[in-house]
C-alpha positions, 0 to 999 in steps of 0.5 A: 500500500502507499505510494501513490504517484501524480499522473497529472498536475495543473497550476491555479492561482495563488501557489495552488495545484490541482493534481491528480492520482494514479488511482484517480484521486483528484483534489488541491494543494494550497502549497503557498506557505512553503513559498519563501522558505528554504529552496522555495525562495525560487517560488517568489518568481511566478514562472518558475512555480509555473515550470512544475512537471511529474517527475520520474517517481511521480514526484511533483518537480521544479528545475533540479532543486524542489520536489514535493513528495506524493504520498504527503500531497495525497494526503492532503488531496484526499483528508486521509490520515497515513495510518489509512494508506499505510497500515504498518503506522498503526501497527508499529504504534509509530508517534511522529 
């Protein structure tokens, strides 16, 4: 179970992605608040938030330097807790 890969992805306004999943799951991703911080400082530059592509793993990716994972982003998309999409959270007890 997991991993989950991006099939496709759309720029909206205001550092929005409408994305959508392998197994067709589909929402958006508010990802403004990373904007700014760290690698992302690129984002500040509205083409290069623009210049997004799925990566090789299915990967959200921006140049060489920003990817964005795709099990955290369906997450989001979906509501869902990680427990739900990986089972062996639950049973290890694992507190992050």
């Amino acid at each position: 179970m997991g991993m989950h890969t991006i099939t496709k992805v759309a720029v909206l306004d205001g550092y929005k992605l409408e994305l959508t999943f392998d197994d067709g799951a589909s929402g958006i991703v508010d990802v403004s608040r990373h904007v700014g911080q760290g690698v992302f400082a690129a984002w500040n530059d509205p083409e290069v938030f623009r210049s997004v592509r799925v990566g090789s793993s299915g990967e959200l990716v921006w140049g060489d330097d920003i990817d964005l994972c795709p099990d955290a982003l369906y997450l989001e998309v979906t509501g869902k807790r990680p427990e739900e999409i990986f089972p062996a959270l639950k049973q290890a007890g694992v507190h992050a």
